[in-house]
Short mmCIF file of the C-alpha atoms (twelve columns), coordinates in Angstrom:
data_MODEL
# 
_entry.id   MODEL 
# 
loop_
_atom_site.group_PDB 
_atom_site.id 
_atom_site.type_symbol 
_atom_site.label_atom_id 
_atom_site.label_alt_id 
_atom_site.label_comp_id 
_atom_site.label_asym_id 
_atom_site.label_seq_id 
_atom_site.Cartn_x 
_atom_site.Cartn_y 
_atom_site.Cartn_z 
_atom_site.pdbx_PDB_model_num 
ATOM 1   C CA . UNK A 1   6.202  301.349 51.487  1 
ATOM 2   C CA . UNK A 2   6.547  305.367 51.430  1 
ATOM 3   C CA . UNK A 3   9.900  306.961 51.898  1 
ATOM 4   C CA . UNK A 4   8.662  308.218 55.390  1 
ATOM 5   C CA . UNK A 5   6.987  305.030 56.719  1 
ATOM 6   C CA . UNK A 6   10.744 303.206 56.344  1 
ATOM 7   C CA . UNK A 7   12.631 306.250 57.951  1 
ATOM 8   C CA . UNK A 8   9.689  306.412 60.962  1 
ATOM 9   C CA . UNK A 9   10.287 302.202 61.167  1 
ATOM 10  C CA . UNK A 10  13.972 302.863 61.527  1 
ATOM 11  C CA . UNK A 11  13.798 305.532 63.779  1 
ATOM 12  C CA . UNK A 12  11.425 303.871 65.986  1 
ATOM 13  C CA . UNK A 13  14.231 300.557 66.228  1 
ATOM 14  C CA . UNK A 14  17.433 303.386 66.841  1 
ATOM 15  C CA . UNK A 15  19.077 302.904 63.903  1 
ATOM 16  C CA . UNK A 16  18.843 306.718 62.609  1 
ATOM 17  C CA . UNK A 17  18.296 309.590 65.207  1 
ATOM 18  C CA . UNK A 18  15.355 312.240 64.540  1 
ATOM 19  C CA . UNK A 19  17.741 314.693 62.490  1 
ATOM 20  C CA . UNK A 20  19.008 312.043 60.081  1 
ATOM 21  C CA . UNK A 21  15.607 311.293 59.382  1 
ATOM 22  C CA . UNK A 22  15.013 314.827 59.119  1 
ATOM 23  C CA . UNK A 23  18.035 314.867 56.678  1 
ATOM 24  C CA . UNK A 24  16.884 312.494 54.383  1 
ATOM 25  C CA . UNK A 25  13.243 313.962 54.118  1 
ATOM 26  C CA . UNK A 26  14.776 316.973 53.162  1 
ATOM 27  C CA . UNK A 27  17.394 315.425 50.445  1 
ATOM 28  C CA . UNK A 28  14.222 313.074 49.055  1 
ATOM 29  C CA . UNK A 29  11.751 316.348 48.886  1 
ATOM 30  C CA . UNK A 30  14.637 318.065 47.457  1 
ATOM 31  C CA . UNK A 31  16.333 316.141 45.007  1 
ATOM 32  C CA . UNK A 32  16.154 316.400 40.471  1 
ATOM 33  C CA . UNK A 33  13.620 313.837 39.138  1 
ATOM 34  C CA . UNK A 34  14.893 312.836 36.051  1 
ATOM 35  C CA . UNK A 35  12.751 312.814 32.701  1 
ATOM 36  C CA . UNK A 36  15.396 311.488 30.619  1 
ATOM 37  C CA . UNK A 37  13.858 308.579 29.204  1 
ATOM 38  C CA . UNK A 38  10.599 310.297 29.440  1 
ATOM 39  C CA . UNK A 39  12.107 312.589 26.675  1 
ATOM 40  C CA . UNK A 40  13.475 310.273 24.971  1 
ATOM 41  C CA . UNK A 41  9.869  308.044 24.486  1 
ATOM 42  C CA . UNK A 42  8.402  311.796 23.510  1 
ATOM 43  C CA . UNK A 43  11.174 312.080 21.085  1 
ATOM 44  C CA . UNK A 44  10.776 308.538 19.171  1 
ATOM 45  C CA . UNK A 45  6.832  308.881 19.266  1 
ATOM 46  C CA . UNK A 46  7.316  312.285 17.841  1 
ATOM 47  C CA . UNK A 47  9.527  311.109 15.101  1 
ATOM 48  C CA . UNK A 48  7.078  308.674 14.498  1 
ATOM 49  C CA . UNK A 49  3.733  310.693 14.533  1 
ATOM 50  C CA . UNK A 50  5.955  312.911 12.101  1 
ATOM 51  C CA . UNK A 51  6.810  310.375 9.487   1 
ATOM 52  C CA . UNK A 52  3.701  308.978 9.341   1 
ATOM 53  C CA . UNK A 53  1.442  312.035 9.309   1 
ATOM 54  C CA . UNK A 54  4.002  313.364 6.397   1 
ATOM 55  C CA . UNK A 55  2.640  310.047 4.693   1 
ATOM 56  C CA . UNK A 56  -1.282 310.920 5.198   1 
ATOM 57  C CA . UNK A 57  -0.697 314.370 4.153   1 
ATOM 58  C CA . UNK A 58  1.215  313.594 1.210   1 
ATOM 59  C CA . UNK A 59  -1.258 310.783 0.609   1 
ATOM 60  C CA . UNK A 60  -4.076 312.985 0.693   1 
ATOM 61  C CA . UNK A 61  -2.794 315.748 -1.271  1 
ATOM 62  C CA . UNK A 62  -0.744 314.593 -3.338  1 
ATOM 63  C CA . UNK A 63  -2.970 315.746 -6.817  1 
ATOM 64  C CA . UNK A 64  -2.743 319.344 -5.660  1 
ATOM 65  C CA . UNK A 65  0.583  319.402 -4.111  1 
ATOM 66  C CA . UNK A 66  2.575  317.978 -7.173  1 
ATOM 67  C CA . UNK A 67  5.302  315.318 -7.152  1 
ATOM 68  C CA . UNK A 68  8.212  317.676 -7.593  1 
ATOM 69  C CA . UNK A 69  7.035  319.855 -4.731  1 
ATOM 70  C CA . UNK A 70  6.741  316.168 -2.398  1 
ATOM 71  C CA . UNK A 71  10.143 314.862 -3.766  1 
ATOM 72  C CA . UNK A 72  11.890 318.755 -2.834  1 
ATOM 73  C CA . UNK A 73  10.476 318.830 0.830   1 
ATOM 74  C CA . UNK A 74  11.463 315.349 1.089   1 
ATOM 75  C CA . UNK A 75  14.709 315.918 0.139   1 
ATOM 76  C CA . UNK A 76  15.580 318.511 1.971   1 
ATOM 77  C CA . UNK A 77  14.373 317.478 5.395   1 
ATOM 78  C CA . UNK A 78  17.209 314.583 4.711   1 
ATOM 79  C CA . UNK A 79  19.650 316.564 3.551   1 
ATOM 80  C CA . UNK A 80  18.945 318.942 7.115   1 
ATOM 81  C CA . UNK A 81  19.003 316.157 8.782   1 
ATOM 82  C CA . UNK A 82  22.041 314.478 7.618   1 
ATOM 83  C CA . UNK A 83  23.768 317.743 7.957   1 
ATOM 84  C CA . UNK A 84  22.995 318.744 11.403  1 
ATOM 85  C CA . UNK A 85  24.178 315.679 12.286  1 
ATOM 86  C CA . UNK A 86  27.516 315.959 10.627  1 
ATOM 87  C CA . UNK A 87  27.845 319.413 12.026  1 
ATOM 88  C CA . UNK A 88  26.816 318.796 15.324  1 
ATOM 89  C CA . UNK A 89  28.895 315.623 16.024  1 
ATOM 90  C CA . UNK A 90  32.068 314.354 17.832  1 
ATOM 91  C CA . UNK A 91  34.751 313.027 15.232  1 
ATOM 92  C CA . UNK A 92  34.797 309.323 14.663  1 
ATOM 93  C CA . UNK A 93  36.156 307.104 17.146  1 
ATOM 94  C CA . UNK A 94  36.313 303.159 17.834  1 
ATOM 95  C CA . UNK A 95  35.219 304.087 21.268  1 
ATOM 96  C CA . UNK A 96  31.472 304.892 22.426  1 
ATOM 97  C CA . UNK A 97  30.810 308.444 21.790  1 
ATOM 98  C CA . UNK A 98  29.102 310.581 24.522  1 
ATOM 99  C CA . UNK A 99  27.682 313.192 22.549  1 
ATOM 100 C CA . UNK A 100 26.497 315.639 24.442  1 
ATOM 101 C CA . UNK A 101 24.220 316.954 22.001  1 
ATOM 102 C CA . UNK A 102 21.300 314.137 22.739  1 
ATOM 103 C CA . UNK A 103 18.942 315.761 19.972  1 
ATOM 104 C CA . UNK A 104 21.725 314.551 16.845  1 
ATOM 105 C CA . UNK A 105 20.491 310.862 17.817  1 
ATOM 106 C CA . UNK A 106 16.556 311.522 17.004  1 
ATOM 107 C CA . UNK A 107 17.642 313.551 13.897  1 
ATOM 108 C CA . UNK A 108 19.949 311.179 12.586  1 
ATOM 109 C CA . UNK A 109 17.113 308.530 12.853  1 
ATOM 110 C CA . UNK A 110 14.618 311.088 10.855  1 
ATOM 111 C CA . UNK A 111 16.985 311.440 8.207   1 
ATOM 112 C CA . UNK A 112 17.278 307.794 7.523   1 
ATOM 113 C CA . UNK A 113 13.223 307.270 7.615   1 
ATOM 114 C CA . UNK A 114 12.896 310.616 5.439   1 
ATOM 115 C CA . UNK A 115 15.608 308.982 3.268   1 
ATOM 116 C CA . UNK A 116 13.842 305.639 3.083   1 
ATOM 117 C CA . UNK A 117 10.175 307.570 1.911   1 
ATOM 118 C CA . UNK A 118 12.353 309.585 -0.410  1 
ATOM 119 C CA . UNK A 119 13.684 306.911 -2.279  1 
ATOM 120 C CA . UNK A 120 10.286 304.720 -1.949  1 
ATOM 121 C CA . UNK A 121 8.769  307.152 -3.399  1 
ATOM 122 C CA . UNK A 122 11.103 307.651 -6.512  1 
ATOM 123 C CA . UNK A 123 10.895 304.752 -7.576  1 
ATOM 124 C CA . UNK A 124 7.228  304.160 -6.835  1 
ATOM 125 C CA . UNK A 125 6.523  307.064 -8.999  1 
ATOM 126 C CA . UNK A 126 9.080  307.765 -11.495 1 
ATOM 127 C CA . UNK A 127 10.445 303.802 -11.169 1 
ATOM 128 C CA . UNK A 128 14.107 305.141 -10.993 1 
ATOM 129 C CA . UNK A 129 15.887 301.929 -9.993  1 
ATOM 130 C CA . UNK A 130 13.752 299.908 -12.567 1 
ATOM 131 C CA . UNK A 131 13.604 295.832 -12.046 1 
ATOM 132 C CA . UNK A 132 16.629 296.400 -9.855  1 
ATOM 133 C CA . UNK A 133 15.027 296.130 -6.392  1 
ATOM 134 C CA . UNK A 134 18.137 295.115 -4.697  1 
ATOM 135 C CA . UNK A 135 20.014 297.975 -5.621  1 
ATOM 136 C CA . UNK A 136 17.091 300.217 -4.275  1 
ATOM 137 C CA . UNK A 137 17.886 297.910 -0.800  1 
ATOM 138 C CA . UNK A 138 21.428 298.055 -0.860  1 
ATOM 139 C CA . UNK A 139 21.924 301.937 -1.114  1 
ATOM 140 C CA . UNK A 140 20.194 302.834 1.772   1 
ATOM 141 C CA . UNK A 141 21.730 299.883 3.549   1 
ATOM 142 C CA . UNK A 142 25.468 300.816 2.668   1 
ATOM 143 C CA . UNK A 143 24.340 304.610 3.798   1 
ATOM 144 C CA . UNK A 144 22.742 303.177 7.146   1 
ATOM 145 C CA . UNK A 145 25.972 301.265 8.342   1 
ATOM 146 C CA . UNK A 146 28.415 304.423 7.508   1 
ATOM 147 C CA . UNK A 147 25.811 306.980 9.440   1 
ATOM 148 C CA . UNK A 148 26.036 303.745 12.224  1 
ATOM 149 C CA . UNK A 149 30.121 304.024 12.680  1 
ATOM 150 C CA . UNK A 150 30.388 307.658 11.789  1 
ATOM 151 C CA . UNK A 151 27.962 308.923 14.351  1 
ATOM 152 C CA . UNK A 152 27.861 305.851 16.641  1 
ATOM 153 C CA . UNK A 153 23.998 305.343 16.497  1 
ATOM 154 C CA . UNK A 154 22.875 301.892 17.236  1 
ATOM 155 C CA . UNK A 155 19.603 302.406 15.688  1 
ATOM 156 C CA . UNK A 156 20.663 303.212 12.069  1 
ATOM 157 C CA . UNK A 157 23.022 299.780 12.655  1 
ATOM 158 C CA . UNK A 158 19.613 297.411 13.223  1 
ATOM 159 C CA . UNK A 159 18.190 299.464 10.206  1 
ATOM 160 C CA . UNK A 160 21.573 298.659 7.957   1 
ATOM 161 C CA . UNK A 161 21.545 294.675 9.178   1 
ATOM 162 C CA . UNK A 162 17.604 294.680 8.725   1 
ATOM 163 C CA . UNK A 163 18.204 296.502 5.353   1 
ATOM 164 C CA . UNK A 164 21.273 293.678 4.300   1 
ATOM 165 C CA . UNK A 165 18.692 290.954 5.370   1 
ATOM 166 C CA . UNK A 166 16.291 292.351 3.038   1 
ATOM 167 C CA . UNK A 167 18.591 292.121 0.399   1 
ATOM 168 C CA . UNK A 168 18.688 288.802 0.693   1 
ATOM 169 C CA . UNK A 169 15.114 287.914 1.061   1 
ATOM 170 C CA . UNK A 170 14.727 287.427 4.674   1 
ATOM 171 C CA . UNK A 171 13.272 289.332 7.802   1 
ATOM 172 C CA . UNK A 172 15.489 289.504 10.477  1 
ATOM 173 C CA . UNK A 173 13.398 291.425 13.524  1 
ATOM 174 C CA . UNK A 174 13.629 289.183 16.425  1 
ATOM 175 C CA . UNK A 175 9.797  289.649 16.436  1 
ATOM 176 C CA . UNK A 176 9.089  288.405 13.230  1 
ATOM 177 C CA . UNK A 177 11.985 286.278 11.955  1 
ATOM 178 C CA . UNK A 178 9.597  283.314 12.417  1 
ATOM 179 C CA . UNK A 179 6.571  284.322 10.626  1 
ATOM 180 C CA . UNK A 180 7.387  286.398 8.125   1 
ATOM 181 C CA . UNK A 181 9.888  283.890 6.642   1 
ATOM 182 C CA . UNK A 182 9.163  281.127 4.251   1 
ATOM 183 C CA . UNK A 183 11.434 278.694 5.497   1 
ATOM 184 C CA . UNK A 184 9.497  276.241 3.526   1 
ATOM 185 C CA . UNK A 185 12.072 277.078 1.045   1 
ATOM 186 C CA . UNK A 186 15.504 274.915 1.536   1 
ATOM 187 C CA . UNK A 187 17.072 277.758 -0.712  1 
ATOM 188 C CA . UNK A 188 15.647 280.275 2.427   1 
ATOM 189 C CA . UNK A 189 17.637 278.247 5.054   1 
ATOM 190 C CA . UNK A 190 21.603 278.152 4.257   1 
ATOM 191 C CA . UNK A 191 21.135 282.197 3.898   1 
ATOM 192 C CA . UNK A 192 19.760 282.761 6.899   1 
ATOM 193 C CA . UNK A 193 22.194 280.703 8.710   1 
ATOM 194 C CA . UNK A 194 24.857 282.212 6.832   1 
ATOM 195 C CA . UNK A 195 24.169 285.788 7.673   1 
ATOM 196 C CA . UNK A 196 23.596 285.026 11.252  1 
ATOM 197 C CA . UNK A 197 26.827 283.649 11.622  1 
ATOM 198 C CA . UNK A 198 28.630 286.486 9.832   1 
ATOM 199 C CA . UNK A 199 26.708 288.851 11.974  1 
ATOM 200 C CA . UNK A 200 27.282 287.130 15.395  1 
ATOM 201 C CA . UNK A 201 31.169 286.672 14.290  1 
ATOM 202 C CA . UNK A 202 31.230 290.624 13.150  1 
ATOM 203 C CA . UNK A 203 30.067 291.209 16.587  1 
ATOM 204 C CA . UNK A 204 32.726 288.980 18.426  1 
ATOM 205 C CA . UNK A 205 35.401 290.640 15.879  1 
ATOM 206 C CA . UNK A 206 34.260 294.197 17.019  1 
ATOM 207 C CA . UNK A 207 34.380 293.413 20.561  1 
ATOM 208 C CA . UNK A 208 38.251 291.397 20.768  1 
ATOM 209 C CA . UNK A 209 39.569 293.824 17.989  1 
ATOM 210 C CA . UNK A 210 37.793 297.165 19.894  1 
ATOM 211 C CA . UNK A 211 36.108 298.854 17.099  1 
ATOM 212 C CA . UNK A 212 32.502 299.823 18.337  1 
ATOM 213 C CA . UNK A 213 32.793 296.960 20.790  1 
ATOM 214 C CA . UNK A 214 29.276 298.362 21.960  1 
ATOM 215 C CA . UNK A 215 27.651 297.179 18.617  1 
ATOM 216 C CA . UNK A 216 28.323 293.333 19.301  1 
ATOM 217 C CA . UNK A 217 25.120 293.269 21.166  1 
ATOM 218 C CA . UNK A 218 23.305 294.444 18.374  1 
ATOM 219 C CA . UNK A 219 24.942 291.872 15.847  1 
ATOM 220 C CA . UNK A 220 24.638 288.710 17.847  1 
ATOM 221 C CA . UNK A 221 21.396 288.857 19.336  1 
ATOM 222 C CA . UNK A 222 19.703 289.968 15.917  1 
ATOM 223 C CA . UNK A 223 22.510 287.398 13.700  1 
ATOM 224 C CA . UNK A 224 22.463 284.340 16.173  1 
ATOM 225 C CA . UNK A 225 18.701 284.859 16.596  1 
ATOM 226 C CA . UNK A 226 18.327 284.218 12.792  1 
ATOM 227 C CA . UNK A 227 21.091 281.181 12.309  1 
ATOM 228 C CA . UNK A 228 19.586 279.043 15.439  1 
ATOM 229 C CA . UNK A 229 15.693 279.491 13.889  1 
ATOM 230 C CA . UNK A 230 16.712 278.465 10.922  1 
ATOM 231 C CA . UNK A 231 19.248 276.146 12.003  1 
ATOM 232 C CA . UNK A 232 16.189 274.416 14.098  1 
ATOM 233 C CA . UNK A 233 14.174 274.667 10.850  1 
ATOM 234 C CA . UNK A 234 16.509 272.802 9.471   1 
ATOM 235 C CA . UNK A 235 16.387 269.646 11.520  1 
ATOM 236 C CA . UNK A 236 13.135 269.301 10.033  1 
ATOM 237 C CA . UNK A 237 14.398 268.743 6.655   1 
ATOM 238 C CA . UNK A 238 15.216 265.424 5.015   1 
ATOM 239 C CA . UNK A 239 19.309 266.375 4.417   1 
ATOM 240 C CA . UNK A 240 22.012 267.504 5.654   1 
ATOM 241 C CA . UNK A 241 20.589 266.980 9.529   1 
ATOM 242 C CA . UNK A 242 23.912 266.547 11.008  1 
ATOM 243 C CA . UNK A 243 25.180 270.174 9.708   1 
ATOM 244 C CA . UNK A 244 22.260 271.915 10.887  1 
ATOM 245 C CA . UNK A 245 22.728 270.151 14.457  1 
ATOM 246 C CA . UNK A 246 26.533 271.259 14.377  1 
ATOM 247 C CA . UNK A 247 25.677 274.926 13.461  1 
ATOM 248 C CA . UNK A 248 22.932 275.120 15.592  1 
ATOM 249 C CA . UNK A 249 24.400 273.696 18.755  1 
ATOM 250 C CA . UNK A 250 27.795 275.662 18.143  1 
ATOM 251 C CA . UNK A 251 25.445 278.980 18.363  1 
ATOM 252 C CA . UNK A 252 24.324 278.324 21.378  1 
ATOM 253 C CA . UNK A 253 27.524 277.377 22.848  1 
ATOM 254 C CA . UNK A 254 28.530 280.438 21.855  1 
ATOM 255 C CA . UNK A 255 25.432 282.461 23.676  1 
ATOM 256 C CA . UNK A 256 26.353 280.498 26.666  1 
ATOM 257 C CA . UNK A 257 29.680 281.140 26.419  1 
ATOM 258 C CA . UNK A 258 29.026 284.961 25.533  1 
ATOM 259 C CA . UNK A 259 26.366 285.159 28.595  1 
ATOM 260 C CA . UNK A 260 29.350 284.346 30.733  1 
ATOM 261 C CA . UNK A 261 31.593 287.253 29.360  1 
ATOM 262 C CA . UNK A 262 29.426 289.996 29.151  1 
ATOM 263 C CA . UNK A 263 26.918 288.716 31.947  1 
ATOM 264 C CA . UNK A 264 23.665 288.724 29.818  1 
ATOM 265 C CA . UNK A 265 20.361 286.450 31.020  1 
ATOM 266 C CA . UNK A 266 19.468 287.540 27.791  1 
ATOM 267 C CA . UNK A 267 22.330 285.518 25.808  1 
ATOM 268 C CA . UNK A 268 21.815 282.935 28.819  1 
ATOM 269 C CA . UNK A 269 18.551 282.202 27.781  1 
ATOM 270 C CA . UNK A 270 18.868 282.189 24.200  1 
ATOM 271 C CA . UNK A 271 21.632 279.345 24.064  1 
ATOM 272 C CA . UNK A 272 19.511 277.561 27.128  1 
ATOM 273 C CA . UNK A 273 16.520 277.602 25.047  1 
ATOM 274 C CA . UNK A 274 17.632 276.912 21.544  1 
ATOM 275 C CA . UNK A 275 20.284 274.637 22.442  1 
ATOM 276 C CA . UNK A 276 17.436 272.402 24.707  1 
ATOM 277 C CA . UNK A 277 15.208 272.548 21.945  1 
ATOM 278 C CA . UNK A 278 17.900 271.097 19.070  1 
ATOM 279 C CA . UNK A 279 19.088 268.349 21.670  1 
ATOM 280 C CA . UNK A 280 15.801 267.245 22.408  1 
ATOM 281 C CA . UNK A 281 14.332 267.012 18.671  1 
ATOM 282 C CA . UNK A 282 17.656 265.270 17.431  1 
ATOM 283 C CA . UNK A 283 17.325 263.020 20.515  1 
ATOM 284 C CA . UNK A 284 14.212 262.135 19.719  1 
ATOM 285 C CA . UNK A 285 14.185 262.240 15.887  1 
ATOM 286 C CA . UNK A 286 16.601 259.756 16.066  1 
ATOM 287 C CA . UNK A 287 14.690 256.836 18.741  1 
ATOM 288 C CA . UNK A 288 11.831 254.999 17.229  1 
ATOM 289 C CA . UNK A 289 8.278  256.008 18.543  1 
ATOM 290 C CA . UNK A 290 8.400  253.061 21.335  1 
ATOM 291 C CA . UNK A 291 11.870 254.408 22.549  1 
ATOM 292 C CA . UNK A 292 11.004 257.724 22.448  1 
ATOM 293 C CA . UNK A 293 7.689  257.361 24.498  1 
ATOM 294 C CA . UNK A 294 9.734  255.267 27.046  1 
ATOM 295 C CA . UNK A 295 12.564 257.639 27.480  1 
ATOM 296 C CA . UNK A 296 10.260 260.610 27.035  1 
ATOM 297 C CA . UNK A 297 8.661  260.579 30.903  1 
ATOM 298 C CA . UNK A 298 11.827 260.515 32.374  1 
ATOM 299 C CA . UNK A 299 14.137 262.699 30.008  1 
ATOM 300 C CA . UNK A 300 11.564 265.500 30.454  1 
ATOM 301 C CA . UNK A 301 11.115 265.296 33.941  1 
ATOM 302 C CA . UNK A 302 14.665 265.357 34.431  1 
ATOM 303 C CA . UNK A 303 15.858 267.912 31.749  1 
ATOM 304 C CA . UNK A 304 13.488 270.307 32.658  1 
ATOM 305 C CA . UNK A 305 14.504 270.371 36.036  1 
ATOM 306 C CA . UNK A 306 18.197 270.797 35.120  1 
ATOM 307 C CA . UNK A 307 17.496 273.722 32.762  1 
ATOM 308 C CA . UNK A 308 15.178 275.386 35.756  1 
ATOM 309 C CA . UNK A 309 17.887 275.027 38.394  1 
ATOM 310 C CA . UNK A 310 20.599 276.705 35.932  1 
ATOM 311 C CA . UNK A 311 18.518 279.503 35.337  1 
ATOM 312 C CA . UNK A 312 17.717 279.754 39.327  1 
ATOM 313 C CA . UNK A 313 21.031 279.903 39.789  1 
ATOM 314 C CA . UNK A 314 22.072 282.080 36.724  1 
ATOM 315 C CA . UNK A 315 23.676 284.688 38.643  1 
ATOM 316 C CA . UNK A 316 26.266 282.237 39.754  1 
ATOM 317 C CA . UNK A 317 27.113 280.747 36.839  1 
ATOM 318 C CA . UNK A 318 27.073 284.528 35.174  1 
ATOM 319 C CA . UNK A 319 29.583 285.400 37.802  1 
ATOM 320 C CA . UNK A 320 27.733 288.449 39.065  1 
ATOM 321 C CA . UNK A 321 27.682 287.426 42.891  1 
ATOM 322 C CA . UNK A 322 31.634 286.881 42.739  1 
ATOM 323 C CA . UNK A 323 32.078 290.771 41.026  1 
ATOM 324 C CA . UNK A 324 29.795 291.549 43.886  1 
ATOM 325 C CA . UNK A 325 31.920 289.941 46.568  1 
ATOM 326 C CA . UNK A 326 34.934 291.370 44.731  1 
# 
């Protein structure tokens, strides 16, 4: 329905006169449309087009060009970058920071990718960091999470906890934690569920203690993402079953629990999901095959009812009708 097909239904039933119709016409013709995240997509693909056509071209050329010419542009498009940030910035502060400079965001996030190709490419050509490839992770990581708190910029804090991840040995993009992981590997496992749980409990820290509060988001649903997979992964081993079960179901208690503070379906979801899927193998692991088959009908009938009626009603347990009412 059009703008003027509601105001011509409500004038026809008398609930607006002819000049308050009139009125609103003339505010809807009237009023800003706002581009902002139409700038901001523009802005990301154009950082993007950037860094990789800088890769083609270098690519390409890179016989005529010469490696100390590649490695100086490089160089100093992260060093402009870095330093119109630092110029154009608000001073530190545990708080969000509304920068009203919107542009230091994008250029702070080219400066870390030009950062990343520059070192790539030192030690691709010149091998500066040698055998030591987790020193070559761990720089730009330590950099990302200081640019993160200094200039409050959530996207250089997923590129410092992908970067620590890395360090390890793991991927840690909700996307591709799954596949890209060789949880085949016991050793794999107790890492993964160890740095999800130190990232989830740096993001409750941030939030009770205030500092960047905003960036708990960021930790838990990237850290407890990681520690339930792998705590499900787990199960499937032939040891320590019983830990993995504890860890796993005490993450999603705390998604639940978090989904109820901050009023996420997101965080809802996650515990629902994970925490149905880790009851249900251990319940079942644990029945022989003609128990199992006997309580399955009826445990999944039921079950998946329960978990469909919770999420119907999400917005009540999430509190959001009673803020509403308040």
């Amino acid at each position: 329905m059009t703008t003027k097909s509601i105001l011509n239904s409500l004038q026809s039933k008398g609930v607006i006169s002819e000049q308050q119709a009139d009125t609103i016409t003339g505010f809807e013709h009237e009023k800003a449309f706002s581009v902002h995240w139409e700038l901001r997509s523009i802005l990301y693909l154009g950082i993007l087009i950037f860094s990789s056509g800088a890769g083609i071209l270098i690519y390409e050329n890179i016989d005529t060009i010469g490696h100390q010419a590649i490695i100086a542009v490089i160089a100093i498009i992260t060093a402009g970058c870095f330093y119109y940030t630092y110029k154009n910035s608000l001073p530190y502060s545990h708080e969000q920071i509304q920068n009203p400079n919107k542009l230091i965001d994008y250029v702070l996030l080219l400066g870390c990718s030009t950062f990343l190709g520059l070192e790539g490419y030192l030690q691709f050509q010149y091998n500066l960091f040698g055998s030591r490839h987790g020193l070559a992770v761990i720089i730009p990581t330590i950099i990302f999470f200081l640019c993160a708190y200094r200039f409050d910029h959530r996207g250089a804090l997923s590129m410092a906890i992908t970067g620590l991840a890395s360090w390890l040995g793991l991927t840690i993009a909700p996307l591709s934690v799954l596949s890209d992981n060789d949880f085949s590997d016991g050793k794999v496992i107790i890492p993964a569920i160890a740095l999800g749980c130190v990232l989830t409990v740096v993001g409750w820290i941030s939030e009770q203690q205030n500092i960047k509060k905003h960036f708990a988001f960021t930790y838990v649903l990237m850290g407890g993402n990681l520690a339930c997979i792998a705590a499900q992964i787990g199960l499937f081993s032939e040891h320590a079953k019983v830990l993995y079960f504890i860890i796993g179901l005490g993450i999603c208690t705390f998604f639940v629990y978090r989904a109820r503070h901050a009023q996420s379906l997101l965080f809802l979801l996650m515990g629902t999901v994970y925490g149905y899927s880790i009851i249900t193998y251990s319940i079942f692991t644990s029945l022989g095959a003609d128990a199992a088959f006997a309580l399955g009908i009826f445990y999944f009938l039921f079950s998946s009812v329960g978990v469909i009626y919770s999420l119907l009603n999400f917005k009540k347990f999430l509190g959001i009708k009673t803020e509403l009412k308040k």
